[in-house]
N, CA, C and O of each residue as an XYZ file, in Angstrom:
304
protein
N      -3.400     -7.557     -0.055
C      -2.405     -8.142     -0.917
C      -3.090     -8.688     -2.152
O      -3.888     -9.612     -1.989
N      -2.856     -8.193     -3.439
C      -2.989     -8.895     -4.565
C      -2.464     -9.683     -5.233
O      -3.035    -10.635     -5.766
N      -1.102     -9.371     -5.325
C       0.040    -10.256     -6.115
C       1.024     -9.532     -6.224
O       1.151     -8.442     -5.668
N       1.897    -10.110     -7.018
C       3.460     -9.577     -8.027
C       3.633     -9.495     -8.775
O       3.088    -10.279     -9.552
N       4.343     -8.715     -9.186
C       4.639     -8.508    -10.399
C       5.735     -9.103    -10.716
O       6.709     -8.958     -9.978
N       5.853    -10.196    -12.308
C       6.866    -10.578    -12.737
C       7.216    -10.021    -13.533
O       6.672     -9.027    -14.015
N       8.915    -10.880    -14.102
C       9.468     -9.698    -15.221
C       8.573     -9.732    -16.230
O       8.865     -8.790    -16.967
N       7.296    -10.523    -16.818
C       6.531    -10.450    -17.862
C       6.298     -8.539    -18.554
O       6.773     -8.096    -19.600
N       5.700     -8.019    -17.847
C       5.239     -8.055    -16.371
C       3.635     -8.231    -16.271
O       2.735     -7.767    -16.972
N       3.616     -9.061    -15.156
C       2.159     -9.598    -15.130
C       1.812     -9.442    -13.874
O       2.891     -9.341    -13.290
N       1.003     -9.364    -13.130
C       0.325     -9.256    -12.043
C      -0.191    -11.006    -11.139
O      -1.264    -11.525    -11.446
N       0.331    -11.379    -10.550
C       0.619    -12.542    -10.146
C       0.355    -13.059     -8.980
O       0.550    -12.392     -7.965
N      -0.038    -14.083     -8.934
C      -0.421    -14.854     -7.166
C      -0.661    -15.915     -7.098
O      -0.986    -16.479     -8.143
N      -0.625    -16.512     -6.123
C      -0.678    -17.918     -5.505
C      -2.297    -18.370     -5.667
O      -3.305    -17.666     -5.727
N      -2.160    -19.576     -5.706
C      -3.727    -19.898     -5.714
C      -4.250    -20.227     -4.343
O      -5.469    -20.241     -4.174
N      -3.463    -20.481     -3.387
C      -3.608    -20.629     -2.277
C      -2.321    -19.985     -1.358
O      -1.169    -20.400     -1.489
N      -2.716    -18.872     -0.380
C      -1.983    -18.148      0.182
C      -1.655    -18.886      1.649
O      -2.483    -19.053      2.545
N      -0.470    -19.225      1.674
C      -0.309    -20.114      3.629
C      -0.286    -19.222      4.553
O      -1.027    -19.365      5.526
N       0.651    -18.005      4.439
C       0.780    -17.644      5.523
C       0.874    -15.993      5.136
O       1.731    -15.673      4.313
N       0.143    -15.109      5.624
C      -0.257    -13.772      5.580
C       1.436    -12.846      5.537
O       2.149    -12.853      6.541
N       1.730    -12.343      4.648
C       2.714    -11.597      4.271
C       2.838    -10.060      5.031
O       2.008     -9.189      4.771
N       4.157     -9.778      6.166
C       4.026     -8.300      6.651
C       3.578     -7.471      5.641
O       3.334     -7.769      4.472
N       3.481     -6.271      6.268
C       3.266     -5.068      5.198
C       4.899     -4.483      4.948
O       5.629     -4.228      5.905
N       5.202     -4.370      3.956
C       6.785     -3.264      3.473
C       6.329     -1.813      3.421
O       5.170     -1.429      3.259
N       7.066     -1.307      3.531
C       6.856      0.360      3.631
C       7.874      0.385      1.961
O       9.033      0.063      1.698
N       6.711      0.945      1.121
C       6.817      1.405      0.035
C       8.560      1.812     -0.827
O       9.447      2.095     -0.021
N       8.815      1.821     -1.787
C      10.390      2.452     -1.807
C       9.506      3.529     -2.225
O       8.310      3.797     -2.117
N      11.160      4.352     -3.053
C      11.096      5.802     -2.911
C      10.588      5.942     -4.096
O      10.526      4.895     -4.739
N      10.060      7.231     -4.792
C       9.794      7.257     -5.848
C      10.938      7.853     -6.666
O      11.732      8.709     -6.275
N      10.892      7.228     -7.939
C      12.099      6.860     -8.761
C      11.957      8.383     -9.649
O      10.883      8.921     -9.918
N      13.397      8.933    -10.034
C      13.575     10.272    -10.457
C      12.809      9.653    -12.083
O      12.852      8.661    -12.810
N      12.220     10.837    -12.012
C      11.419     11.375    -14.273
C      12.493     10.426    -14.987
O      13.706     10.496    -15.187
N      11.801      9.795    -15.184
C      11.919      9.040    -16.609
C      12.192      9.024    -18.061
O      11.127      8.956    -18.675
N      13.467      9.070    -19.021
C      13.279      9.812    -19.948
C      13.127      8.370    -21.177
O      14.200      7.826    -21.438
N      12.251      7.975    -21.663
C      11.694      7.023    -22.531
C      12.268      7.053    -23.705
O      12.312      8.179    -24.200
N      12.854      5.964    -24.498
C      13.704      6.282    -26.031
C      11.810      6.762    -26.999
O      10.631      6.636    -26.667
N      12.564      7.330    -28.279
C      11.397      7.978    -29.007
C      10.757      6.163    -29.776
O       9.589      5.805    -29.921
N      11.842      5.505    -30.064
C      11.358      4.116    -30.727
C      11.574      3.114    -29.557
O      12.295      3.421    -28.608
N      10.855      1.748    -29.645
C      11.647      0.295    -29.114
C      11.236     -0.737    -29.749
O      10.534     -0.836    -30.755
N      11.792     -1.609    -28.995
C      11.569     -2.821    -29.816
C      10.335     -3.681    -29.649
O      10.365     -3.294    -28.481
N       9.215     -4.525    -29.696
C       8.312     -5.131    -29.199
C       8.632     -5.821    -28.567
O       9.757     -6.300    -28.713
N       7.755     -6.241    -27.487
C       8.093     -7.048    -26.440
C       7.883     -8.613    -26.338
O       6.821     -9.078    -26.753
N       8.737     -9.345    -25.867
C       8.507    -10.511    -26.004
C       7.162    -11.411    -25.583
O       6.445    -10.911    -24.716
N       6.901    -12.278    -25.956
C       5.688    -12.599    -25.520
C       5.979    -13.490    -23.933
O       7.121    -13.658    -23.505
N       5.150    -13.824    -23.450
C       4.212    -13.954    -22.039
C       5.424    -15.193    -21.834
O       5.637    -15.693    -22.939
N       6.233    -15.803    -20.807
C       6.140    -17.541    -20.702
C       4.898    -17.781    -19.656
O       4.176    -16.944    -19.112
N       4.898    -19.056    -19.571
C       3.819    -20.087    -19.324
C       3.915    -19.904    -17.916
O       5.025    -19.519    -17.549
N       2.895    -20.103    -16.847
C       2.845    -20.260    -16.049
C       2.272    -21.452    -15.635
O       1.472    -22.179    -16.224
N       3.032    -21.602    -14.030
C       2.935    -23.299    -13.153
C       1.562    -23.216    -12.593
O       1.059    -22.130    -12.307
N       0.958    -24.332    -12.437
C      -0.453    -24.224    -12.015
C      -0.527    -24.128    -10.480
O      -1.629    -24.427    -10.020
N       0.220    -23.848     -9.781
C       0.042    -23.011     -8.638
C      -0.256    -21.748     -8.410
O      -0.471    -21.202     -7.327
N      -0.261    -21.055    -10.079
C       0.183    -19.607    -10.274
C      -1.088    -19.083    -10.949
O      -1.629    -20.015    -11.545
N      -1.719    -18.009    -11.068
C      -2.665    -17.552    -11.353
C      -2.389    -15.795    -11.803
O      -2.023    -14.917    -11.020
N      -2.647    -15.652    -13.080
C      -2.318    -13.930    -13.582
C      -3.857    -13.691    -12.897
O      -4.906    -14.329    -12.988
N      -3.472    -12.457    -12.166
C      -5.148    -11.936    -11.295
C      -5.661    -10.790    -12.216
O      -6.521    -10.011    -11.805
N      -5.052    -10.679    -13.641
C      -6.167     -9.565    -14.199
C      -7.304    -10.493    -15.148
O      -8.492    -10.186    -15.235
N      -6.623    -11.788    -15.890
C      -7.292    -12.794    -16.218
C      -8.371    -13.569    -15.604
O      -9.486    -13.792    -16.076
N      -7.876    -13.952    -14.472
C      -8.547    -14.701    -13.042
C      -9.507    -14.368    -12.052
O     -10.476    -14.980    -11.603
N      -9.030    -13.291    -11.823
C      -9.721    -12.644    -10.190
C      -9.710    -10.883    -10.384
O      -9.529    -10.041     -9.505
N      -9.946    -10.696    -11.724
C     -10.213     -9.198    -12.141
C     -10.970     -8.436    -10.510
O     -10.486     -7.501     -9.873
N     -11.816     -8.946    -10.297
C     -12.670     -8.408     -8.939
C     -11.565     -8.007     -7.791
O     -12.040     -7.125     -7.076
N     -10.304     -8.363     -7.413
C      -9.854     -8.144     -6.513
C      -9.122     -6.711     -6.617
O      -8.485     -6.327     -5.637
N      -9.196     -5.855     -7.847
C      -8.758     -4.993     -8.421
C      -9.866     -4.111     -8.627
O      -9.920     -3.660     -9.771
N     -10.709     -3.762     -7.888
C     -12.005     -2.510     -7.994
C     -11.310     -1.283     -8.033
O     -10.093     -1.180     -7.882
N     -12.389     -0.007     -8.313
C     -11.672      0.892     -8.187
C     -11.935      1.248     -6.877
O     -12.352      0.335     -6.164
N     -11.778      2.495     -6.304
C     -12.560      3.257     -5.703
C     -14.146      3.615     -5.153
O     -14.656      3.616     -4.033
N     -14.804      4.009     -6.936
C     -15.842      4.071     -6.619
C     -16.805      2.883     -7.068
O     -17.884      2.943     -7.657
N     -16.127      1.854     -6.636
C     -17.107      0.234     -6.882
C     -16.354     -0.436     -5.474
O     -15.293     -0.076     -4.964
N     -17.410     -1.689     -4.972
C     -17.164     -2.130     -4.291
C     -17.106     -1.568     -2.893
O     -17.569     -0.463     -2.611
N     -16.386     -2.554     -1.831
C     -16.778     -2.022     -0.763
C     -16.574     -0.571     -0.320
O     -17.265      0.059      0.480
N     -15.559     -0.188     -0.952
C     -15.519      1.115     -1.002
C     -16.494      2.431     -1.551
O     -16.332      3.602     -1.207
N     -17.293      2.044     -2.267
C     -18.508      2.736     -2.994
C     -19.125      3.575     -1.432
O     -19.041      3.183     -0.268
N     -19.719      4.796     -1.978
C     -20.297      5.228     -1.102
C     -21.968      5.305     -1.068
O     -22.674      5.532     -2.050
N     -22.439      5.058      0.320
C     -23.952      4.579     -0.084
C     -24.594      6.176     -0.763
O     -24.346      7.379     -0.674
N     -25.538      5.269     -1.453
C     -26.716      6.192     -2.365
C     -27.403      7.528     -1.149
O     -27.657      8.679     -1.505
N     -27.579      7.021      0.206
C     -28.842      8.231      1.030
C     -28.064      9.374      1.203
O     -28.552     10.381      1.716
């Protein structure tokens, strides 16, 4: 578990987690997308409560890829 996403949209979490969250079984994937050619800019960020922590700012590390971290495969 990393976080949530708010309507910002920001990537989001608790600074302290109480109690371990089930796993959800994924939704469906959403039909092709057709994007306008212009839009408008997006509003900026609101503030967050200090219980709250954006994890790309914060805790970038909990977001590795693949080939970093524990997942890396050894060198032999």
């Amino acid at each position: 578990y990393v976080g949530y996403l708010n309507n910002d949209p920001r990537l989001l979490r608790k600074r302290v987690l109480e109690v371990s969250k089930p796993k959800l079984t994924p939704p469906t994937r959403p039909q092709k997308v057709y994007p306008p050619a212009t839009f408008p800019l997006a509003p900026l960020m609101s503030e967050l409560y200090q219980d709250t922590l954006d994890v790309l700012l914060e805790e970038p590390e909990r977001l590795h890829t693949v080939d970093a971290g524990e997942m890396r495969e050894d060198i032999d």
